[in-house]
C-alpha positions as CSV (number, residue, x, y, z in Angstrom):
1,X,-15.0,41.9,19.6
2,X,-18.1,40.8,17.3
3,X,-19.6,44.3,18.5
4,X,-16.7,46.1,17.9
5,X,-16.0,44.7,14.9
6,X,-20.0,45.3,13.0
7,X,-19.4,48.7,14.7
8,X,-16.4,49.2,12.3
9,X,-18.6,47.9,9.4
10,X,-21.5,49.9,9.8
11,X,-19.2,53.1,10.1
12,X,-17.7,52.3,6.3
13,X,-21.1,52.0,5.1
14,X,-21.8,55.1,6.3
15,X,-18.4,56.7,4.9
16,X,-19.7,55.9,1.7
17,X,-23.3,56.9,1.8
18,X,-22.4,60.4,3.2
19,X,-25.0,62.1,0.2
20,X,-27.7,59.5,1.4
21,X,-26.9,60.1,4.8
22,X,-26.9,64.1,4.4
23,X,-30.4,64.2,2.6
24,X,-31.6,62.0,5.4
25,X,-30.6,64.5,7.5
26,X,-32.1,67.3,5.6
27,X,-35.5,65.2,5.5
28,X,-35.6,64.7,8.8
29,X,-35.0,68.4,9.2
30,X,-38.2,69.2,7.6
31,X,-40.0,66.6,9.4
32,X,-44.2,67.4,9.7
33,X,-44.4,67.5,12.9
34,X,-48.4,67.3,13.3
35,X,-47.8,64.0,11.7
36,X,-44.9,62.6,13.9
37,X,-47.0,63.3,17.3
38,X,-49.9,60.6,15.3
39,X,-47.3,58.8,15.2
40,X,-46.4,58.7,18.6
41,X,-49.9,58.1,20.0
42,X,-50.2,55.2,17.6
43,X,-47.4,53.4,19.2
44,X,-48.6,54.7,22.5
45,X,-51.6,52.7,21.6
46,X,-50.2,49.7,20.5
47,X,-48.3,48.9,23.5
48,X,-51.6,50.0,25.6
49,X,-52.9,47.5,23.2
50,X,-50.4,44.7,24.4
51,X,-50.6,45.6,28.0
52,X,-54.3,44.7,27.8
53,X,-53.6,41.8,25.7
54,X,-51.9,40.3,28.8
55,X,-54.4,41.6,31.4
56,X,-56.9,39.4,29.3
57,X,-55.2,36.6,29.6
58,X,-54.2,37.1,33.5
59,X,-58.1,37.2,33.7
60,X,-58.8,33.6,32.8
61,X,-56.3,32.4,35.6
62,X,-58.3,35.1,37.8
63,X,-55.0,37.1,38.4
64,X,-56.0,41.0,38.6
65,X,-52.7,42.8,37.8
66,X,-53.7,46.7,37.4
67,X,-53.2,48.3,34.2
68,X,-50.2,50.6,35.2
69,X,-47.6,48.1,37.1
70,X,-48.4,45.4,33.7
71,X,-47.6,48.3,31.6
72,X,-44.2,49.0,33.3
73,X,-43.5,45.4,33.0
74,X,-44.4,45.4,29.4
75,X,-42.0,48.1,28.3
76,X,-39.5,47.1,30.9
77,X,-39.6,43.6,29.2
78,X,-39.1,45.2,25.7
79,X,-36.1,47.5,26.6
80,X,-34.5,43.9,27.6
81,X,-35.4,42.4,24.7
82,X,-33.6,44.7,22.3
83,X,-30.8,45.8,24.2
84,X,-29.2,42.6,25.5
85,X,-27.8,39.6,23.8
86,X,-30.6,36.7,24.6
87,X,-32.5,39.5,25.7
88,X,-35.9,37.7,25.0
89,X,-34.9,34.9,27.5
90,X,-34.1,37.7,29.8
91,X,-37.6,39.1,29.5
92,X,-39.1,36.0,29.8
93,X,-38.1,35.4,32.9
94,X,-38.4,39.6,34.0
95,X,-41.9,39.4,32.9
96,X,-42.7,35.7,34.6
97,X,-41.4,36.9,38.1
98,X,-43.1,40.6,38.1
99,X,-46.0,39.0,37.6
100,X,-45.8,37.0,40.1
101,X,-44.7,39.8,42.4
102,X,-48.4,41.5,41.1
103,X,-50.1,38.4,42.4
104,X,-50.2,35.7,39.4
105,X,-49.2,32.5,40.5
106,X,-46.4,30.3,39.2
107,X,-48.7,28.7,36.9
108,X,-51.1,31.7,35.6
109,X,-47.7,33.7,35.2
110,X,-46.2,31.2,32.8
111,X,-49.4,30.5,31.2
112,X,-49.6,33.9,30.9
113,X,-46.4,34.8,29.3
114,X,-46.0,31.8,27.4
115,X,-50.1,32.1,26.2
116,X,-49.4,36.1,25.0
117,X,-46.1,34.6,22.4
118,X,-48.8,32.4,20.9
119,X,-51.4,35.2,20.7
120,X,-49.0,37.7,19.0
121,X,-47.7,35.2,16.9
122,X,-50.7,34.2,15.5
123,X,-51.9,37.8,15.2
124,X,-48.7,39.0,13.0
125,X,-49.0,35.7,11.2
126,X,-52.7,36.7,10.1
127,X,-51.4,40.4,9.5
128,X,-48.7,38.8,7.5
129,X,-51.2,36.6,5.6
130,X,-53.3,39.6,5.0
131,X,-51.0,41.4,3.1
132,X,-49.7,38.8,0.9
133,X,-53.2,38.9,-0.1
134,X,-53.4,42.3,-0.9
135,X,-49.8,42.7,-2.6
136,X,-51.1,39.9,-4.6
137,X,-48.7,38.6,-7.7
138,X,-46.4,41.1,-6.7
139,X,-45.6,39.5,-2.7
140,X,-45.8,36.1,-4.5
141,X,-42.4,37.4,-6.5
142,X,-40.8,38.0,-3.0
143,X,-41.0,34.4,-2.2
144,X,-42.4,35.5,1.2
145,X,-45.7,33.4,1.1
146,X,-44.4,30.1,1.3
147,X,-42.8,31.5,5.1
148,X,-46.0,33.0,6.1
149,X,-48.5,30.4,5.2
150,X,-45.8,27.9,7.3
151,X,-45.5,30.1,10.0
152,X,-49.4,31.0,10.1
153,X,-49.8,26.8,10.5
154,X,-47.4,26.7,12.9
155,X,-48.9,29.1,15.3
156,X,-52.4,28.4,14.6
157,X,-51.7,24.6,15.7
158,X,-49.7,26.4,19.0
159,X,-53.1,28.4,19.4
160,X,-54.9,25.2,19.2
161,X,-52.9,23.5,21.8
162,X,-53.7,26.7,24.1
163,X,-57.4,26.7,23.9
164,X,-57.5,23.3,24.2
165,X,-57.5,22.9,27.8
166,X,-57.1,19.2,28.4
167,X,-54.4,19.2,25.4
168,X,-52.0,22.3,27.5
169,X,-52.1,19.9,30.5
170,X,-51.4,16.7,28.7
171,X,-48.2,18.7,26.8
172,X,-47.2,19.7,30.3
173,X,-47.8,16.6,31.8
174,X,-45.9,14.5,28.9
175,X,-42.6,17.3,29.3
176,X,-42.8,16.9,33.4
177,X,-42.4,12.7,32.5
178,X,-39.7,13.2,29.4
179,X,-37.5,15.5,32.1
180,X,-38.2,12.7,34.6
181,X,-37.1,10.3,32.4
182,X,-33.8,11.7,30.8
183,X,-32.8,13.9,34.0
184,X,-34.4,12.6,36.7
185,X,-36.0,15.8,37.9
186,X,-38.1,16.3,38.8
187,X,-38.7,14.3,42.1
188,X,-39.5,14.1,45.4
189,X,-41.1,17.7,47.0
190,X,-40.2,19.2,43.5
191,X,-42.3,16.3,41.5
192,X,-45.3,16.9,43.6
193,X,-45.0,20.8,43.5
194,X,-45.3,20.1,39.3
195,X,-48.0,18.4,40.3
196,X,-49.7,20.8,42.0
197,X,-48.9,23.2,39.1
198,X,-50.6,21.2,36.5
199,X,-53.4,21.0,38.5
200,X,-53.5,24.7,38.6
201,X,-54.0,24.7,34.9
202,X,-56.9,23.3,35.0
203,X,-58.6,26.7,36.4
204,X,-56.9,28.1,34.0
205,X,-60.9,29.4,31.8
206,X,-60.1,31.1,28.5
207,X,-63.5,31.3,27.7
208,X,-64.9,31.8,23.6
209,X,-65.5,35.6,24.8
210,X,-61.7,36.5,26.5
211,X,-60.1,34.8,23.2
212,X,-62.3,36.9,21.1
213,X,-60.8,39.8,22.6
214,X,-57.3,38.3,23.1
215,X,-57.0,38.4,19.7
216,X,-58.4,41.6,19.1
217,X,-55.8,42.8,20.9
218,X,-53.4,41.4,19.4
219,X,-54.2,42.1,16.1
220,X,-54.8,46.2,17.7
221,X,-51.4,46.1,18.8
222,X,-49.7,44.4,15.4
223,X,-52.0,47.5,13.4
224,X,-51.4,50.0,15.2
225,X,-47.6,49.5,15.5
226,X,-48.3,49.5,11.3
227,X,-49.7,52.8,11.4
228,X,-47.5,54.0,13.1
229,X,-45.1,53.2,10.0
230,X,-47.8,54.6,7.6
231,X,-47.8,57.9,9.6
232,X,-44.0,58.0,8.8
233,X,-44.2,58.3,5.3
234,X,-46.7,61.0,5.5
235,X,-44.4,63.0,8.1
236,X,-41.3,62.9,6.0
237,X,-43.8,63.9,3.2
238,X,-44.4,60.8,0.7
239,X,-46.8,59.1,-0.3
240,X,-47.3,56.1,1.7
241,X,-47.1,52.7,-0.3
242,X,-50.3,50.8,1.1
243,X,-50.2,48.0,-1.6
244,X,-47.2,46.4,-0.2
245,X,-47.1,47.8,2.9
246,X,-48.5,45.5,4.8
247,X,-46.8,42.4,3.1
248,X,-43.5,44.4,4.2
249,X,-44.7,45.6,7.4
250,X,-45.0,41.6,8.5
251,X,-42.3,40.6,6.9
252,X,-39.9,43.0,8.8
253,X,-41.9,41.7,12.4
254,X,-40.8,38.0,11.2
255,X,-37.2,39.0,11.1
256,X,-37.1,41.0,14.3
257,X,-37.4,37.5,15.9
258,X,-34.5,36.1,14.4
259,X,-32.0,36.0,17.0
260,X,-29.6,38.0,14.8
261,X,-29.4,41.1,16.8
262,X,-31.1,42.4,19.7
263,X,-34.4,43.8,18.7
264,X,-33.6,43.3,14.8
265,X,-31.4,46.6,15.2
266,X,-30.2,46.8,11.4
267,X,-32.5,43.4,10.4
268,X,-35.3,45.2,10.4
269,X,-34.6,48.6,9.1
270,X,-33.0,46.1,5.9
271,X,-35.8,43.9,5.4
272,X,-38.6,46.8,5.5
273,X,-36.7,49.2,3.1
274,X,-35.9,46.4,0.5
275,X,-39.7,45.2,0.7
276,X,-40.9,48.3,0.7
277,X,-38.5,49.4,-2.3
278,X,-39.9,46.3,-4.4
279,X,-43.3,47.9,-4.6
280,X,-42.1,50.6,-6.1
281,X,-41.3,52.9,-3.0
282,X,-39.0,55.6,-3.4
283,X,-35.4,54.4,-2.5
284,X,-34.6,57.9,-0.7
285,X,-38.2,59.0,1.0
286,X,-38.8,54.6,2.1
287,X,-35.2,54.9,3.5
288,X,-35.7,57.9,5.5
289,X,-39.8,57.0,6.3
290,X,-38.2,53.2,7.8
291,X,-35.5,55.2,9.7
292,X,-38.0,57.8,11.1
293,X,-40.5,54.6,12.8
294,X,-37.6,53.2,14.2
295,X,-36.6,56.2,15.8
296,X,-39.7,56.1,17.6
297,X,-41.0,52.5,17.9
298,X,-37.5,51.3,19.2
299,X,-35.6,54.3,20.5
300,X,-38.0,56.4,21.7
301,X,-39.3,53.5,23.9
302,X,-36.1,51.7,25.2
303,X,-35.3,54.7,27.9
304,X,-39.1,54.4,28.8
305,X,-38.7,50.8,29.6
306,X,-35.3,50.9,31.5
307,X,-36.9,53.6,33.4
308,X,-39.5,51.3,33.9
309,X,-37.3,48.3,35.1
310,X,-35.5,50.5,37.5
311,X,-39.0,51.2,39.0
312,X,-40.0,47.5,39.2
313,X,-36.7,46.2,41.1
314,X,-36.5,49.4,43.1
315,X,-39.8,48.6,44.4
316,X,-39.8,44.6,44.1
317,X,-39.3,43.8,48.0
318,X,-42.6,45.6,48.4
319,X,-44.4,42.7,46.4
320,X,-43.5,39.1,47.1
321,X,-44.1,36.6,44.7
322,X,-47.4,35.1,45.0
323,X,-47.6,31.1,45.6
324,X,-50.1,28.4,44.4
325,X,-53.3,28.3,46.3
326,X,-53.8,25.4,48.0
327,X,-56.0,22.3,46.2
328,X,-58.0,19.8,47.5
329,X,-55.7,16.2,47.4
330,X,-58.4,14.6,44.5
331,X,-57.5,17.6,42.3
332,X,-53.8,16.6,42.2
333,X,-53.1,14.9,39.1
């Protein structure tokens, strides 16, 4: 009923903006094409960018997972993430058992997934950061750098917590004791199979050089996906606003992950015009630009991924999930 119902909403919006909506279409009819395939391959490369992310951090749990399966997971993972309702949690745990299908272990896979959050979080938080410093005066009139700075603090203390070996284990440790404690779980063959998991984390070696390129990666993937936005304005044939579009570029990332609606359908497309629009963008050519790197970072990509998905559970028996190796007793914590 709630679908139905903002269905019925956005269909009077559009009754009313047929002009807007007609000379979108035009635009979009004279579309440079040259321009639109950069576009492509830029988002090509920033998921390529992501998938490697991951395989960087699968490294320091020594989990190999080859290029191509982690890529299928990765866009597999998106499509589930915008097209359901609490689609992330439903990637989450996608992307935490294919993994463990292509041979990460319980706890490399949900170091893993849970270490590659805090690496892209930090990473859009710095390209968020960045350009509040270039729009200057102008992104302080948004009020959006009071959010940033927070949310930059907040992950950089998450990133801390992650590099911090002794620090992960003791946050793990101290939730295994607080579920213990309120739930009573868990105990018995489960307590000592936590056990064995924290333990795990200690081989768990991010060392200075795999960070270094972690975040490289991330930041790669976060630019790229940018450019890909920039490459939009110059394929509906405007000048592309690069004072405040990185400021609005970041801001528009921050409220895809408000779980508003799956993928920031409408959120985004919002938040990016309007910030885009307060550097002086053209209403028309920003509106049609925004509408044009949609089309092809979100639905260009979520029939790749579903395609992808089918692929992965068509051919999940062939790969059973991989189990913790087996420690020596003084290891367990």
């Amino acid at each position: 009923m709630i679908g139905l119902g903002l269905a019925a909403l956005v269909l009077e919006q559009l009754a009313d903006q047929k002009s807007e909506l007609a000379g979108a279409t035009t635009a979009l009819a004279q579309l440079n094409w040259g321009w639109v395939a950069l576009g492509v391959l830029a988002e090509a490369g920033s998921y390529l960018a992501f998938v490697l992310l991951q395989g960087r951090l699968l490294a320091a749990g020594r989990a190999r997972v080859p290029t191509g399966p982690l890529a299928g997971i990765t866009l597999a993972a998106n499509s589930l993430t915008n097209s359901m309702p609490a689609g992330t949690v439903i990637a989450t745990v996608f992307s935490y058992r294919q993994l463990r299908r292509r041979g990460a272990d319980e706890a490399v896979a949900g170091w893993a997934v849970a270490a590659t959050f805090v690496v892209a979080s930090v990473t859009l938080s710095a390209v968020a950061a960045a350009g509040a410093l270039i729009a200057g005066t102008e992104g302080a009139n948004l009020d959006l750098v009071g959010v940033i700075v927070g949310v930059l603090l907040l992950t950089l203390a998450m990133a801390a917590v992650f590099v911090q070996k002794k620090a992960l284990i003791r946050c793990v440790s101290a939730l295994v004791r607080l579920s213990q404690r309120l739930t009573g779980y868990p105990r018995g063959e489960s307590a000592v199979h936590a056990g064995r998991i924290i333990a795990r984390l200690a081989a768990v070696r991010l060392t200075p050089g795999q960070a270094a390129a972690a975040l490289g990666y991330g930041l790669a993937n976060w630019t790229l996906d940018c450019g890909c936005l920039a490459v939009a304005f110059l394929a509906v044939g405007a000048s592309v606003p690069w004072h405040g579009l990185l400021l609005a570029y970041g801001a528009g990332q921050l409220a895809a992950n408000l779980p508003i609606t799956p993928g920031g359908l409408g959120v985004v497309e919002d938040s990016l015009t309007f910030a885009i629009v307060a550097f002086s963008g053209s209403v028309v050519a920003t509106a049609i630009a925004v509408l044009l790197y949609r089309l092809i970072s979100f639905w260009l990509v979520l029939p790749v991924g579903w395609s992808c998905w089918g692929w992965l559970e068509w051919t999940a028996k062939r790969h059973p999930m991989a189990t913790l190796p087996a420690l020596p007793e003084e290891a367990a914590p």
